[in-house]
C-alpha positions, -999 to +999 in steps of 0.1 A: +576-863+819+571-823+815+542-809+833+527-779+834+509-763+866+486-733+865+512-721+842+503-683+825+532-674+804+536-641+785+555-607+794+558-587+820+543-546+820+517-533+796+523-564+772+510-588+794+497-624+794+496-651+762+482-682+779+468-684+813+465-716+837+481-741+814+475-776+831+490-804+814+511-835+817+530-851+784+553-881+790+574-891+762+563-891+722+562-862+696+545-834+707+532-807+676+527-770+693+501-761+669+483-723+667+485-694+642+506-663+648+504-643+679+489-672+699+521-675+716+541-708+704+574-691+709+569-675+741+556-707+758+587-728+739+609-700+754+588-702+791+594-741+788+627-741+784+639-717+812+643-691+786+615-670+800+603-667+834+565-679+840+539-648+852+528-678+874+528-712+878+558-737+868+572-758+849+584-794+859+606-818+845+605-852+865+591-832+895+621-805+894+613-767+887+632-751+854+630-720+862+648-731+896+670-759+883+710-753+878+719-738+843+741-769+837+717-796+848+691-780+831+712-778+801+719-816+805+678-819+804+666-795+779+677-793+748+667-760+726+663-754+684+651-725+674+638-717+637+664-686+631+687-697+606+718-713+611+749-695+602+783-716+609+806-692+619+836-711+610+825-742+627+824-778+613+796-798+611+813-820+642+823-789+658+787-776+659+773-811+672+802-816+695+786-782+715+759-805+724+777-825+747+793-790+765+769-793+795+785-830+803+823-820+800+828-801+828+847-769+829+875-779+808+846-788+777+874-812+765+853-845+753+867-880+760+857-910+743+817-914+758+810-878+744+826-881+713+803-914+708+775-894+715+785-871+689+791-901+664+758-917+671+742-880+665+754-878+637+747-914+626+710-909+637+703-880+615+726-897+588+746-862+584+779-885+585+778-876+548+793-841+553+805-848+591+837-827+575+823-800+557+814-763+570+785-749+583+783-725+555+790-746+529+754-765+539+722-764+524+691-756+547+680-786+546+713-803+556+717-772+582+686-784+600+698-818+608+730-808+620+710-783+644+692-817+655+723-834+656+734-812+686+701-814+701+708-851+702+743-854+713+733-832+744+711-865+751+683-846+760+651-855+782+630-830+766+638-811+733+621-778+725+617-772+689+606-740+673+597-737+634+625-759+625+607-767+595+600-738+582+626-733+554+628-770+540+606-785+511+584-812+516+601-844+518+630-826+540+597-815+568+590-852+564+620-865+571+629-844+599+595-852+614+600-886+610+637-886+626+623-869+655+594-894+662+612-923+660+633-906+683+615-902+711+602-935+708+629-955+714+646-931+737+616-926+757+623-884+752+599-858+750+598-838+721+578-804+718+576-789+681+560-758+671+548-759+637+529-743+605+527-776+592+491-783+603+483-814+581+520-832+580+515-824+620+482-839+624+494-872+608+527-875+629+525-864+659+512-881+692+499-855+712+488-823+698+491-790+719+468-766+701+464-726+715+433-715+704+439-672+701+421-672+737+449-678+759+438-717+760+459-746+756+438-779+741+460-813+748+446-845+728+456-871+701+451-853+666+418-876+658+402-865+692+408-828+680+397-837+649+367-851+662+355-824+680+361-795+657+386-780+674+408-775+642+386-754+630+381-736+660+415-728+659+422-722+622+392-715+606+381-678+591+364-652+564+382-672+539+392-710+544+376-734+569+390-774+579+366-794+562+370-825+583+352-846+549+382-841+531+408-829+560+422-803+544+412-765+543+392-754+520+384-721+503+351-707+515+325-696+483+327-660+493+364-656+494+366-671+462+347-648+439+358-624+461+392-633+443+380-632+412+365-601+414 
């Protein structure tokens, strides 16, 4: 379990706070981070995985601080994707997801037979076997972003913190991905935090939503309670498109429209 506690996360000096007195409990499942720009996904991914210290409160994982916890045990918890894009450096796809299991090697960082397993299974689960021997470089996106996964994976995470990993595959890779990461944390009873764009692929996968509403607030639900209430559109809606909970989907408003075709 992850759990927040009068957690307010943001920046230090004239910049400030993002979110204030987050309070909120997820246990394992697929959890979409949901919010448009500025309302501060990355800063709270960041905050959440020790990245970023906390203007107040904390962050617990199985009762233990992260901002407090050693850098290798907390490495041997957390695993961290972030959206930039991956550039291989000269590394094999098994040398990339073979960094995944550095925080369980010890100081030497020479695997033995359990890790390389790990790595195996890694890449078995995001069925990237396929080019297990090829280059980093030599990837597509698409192909990129699972091995990025893969690693996440081998470290054998409790909690994995995902930022906009999505964001430069076509639709049946976001799918895919989405669906490898579910099934994921179901049947390793993980925690899985993913900041996403992809409001309506989100709202039909994940388990828990987390969405920031641009007021420094943090709404926790299933995606029909959300629904329900309207909060989507709290969220989302403006001058030009509003959620049309009819139809789920967003919807050009009148005005914008012949505004267009003016």
């Amino acid at each position: 379990m992850i759990e927040l506690e009068d957690l307010t996360v943001g920046y230090f000096g004239e910049k400030g706070s993002v979110l204030q007195n987050l309070n909120i409990q997820t246990h394992s499942g697929l959890v979409c981070l949901l919010g448009r720009n500025g309302t501060g996904k990355s800063t709270l991914l960041r905050t959440l995985a020790g990245l970023q210290q906390p203007l107040a409160g904390q962050v617990t994982i199985a009762g233990q601080n992260i901002h407090v916890m050693n850098p290798v045990e907390r490495a041997r918890q957390v695993a961290v994707v972030l959206t930039e894009r991956q550039f291989g450096l000269g590394l094999t796809v098994e040398d990339a997801v073979s960094m995944g299991r550095h925080p369980h090697t010890g100081w030497r960082g020479q695997l033995n037979d359990a890790d390389k397993k790990h790595v195996y299974n890694a890449l078995k689960i995001t069925q990237a076997q396929a080019f297990a021997g090829r280059y980093l470089d030599d990837l597509s996106d698409g192909e990129k972003q699972r091995v990025m996964i893969a690693r996440a994976i081998a470290q054998n995470p409790t909690v994995m913190l995902l930022d906009e990993i999505t964001a430069f595959l076509d639709l049946p890779g976001r799918v895919a991905s989405m669906l490898l990461l579910k099934q994921y944390a179901a049947e390793n009873a993980a925690t899985i935090i993913l900041s996403s764009h992809d409001l309506e692929l989100s709202l039909q996968l994940a388990d828990t939503i987390w969405l920031l509403d641009g007021k420094g607030k943090c709404r926790c639900a299933a995606p029909q309670e959300l629904l329900q209430h309207g909060y989507i559109g709290d969220a989302f809606d403006s001058d030009m498109i509003a959620y049309s909970q009819t139809t789920g989907q967003f919807e050009l408003l009148d005005t914008a429209a012949k505004k267009h075709a003016l």
